[in-house]
N, C-alpha and C positions, 0 to 999 in steps of 0.2 A: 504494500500500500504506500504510495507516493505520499510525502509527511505534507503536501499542500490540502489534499483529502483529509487530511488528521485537523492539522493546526492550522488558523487563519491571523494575520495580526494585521490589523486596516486600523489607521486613527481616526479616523469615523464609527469604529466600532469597538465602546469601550474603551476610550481615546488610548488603541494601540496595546491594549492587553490581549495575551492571546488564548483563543477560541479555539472550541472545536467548530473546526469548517462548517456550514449551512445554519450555525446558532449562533447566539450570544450568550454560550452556556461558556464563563472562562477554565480553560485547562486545570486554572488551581481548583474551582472548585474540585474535581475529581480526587486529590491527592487532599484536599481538606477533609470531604467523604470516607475518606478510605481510612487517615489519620485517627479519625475519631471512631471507627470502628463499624463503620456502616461498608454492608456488605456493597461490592460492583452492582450488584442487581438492584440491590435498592437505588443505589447512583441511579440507575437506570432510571428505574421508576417513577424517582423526582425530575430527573429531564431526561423525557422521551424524545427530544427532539436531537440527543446522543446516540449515535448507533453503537452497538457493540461492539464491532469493529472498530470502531475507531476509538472505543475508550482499549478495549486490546492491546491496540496498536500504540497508542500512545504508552501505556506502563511497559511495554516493547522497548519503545525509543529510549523510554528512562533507564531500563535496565540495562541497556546496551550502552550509554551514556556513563551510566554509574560503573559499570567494571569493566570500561575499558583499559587497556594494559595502556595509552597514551593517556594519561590522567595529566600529563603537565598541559595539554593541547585545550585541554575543559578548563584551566586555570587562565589560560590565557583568551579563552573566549569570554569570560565572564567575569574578567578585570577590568 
């Protein structure tokens, strides 16, 4: 799944926070969801306008993000 279909970031929408793509449901809410202990499905549940696929895809990208073996390359994006 191409991460344009996942994640959307427009400053027109949610001035520049980013979305899952066709909503205005923001990426963190999901990792807030999850945080506190609320299952993916119920994620679901409260925004339907989230496909599973791409909430998936997204803790996907994170996990692949979080161990990768270039971890200095993640420091330098986010300095």
């Amino acid at each position: 799944m191409d991460i344009r279909s996942i994640i959307t970031i427009d400053k027109d929408i949610l001035g520049g926070q980013p979305v899952f793509t066709g909503t205005r449901v923001p990426v963190e809410s999901l990792f807030d969801h999850l945080e506190t202990g609320v299952s993916l499905d119920e994620f679901l549940d409260d925004f339907p306008t989230v496909s599973k696929e791409q909430a998936i895809a997204l803790l996907d990208i994170a996990n692949k993000i979080m161990t990768s073996k270039n971890f200095e390359q993640l420091y330098e994006a986010v300095a």
